[in-house]
N, C-alpha and C positions, 0 to 999 in steps of 0.2 A: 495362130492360124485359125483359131477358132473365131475368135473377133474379126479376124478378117474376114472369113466366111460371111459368117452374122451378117456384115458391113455390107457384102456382095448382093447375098439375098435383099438387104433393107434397098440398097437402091437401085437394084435389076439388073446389075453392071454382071459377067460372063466370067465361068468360072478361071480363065486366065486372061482377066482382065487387070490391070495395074486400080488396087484402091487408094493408095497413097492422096493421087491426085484429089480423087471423089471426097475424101475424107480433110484435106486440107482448106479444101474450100466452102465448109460447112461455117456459118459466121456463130455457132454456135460454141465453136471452139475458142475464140475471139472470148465472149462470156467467161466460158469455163474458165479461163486463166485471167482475166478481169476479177470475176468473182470467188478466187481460188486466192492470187491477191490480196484482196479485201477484207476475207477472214484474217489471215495473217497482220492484217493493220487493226482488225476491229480487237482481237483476239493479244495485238503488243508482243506476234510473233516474227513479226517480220523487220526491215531494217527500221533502222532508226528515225531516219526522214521520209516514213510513212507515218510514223507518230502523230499528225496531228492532221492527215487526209480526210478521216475516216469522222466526223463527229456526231454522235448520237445526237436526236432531236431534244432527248430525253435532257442533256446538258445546257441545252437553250433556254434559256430562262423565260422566253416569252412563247416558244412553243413545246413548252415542255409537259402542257395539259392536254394535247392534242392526241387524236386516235392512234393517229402515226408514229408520235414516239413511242406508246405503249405497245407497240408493233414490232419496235427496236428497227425503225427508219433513218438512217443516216440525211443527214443537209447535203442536200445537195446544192451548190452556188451556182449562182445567175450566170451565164456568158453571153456577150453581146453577139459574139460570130461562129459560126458551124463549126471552124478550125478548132474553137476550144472545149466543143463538147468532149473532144477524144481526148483531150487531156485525162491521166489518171486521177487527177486533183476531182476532176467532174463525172470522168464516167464510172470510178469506183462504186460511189454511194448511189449512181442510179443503179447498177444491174445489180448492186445490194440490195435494194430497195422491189425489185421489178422479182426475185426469186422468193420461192413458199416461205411464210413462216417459219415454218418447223424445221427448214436447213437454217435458221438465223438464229437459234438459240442458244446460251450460253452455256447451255452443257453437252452439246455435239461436239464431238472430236473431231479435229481434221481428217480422217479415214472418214469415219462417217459424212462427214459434211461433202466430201469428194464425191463418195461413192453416189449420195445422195441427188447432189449436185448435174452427174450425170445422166444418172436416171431423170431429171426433169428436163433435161435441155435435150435428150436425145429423142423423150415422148415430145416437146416440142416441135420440135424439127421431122418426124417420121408420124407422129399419132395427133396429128393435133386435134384428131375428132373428140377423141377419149378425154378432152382437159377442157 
């Protein structure tokens, strides 16, 4: 109730107003479970044939001295047409790549990674001043 509240106040919407909807059509959500994904593939928690989605730059032999591997940047592959950027093959390693640092590291826990997670995609979406 509380978050819904929160929710309420962040986008002006009336204290018996339905948030579900306001909150489902945020594309930030979209991310959050993109990028919630991702760890799970980066991390070798997740299923099986995510295993080899996710590839460090760091494992490229030809980009492997690059700023962006030392960033712990995933490859992300070329698509010729807009329909396959949405593919998870493609969009993983970019909204990998597109979130802080400090949620990419190898020693964050999936809670923290979550929690963290949210905190930057919600200051996105309501605070973009502050980033």
């Amino acid at each position: 109730m509380v978050l819904n509240a929160a929710a309420r106040l962040v986008v002006g919407a009336g204290k018996f107003d339905r948030i579900t909807p306001v909150l489902r059509d945020v594309p930030q959500r979209i991310q959050f479970k993109v990028a919630s994904a991702a760890y799970d593939c980066v991390h070798s928690t997740g299923p099986a044939y995510f295993k080899d989605v996710c590839t460090p730059l760091i494992d490229i032999a030809d980009r492997s001295n690059l700023r962006s591997a030392q960033r712990g940047n995933m490859f992300v592959p070329r698509t010729m047409i807009e329909f396959g950027r949405r593919s998870f093959h493609v969009a993983a390693p970019a909204v990998w790549n597109a979130i802080p640092t400090h949620l990419r590291s190898t020693t964050i826990s999936r809670g923290q990674f979550r929690a963290g997670l949210k905190t930057y995609l919600f200051n996105l979406a309501f605070y973009t001043d502050s980033l």
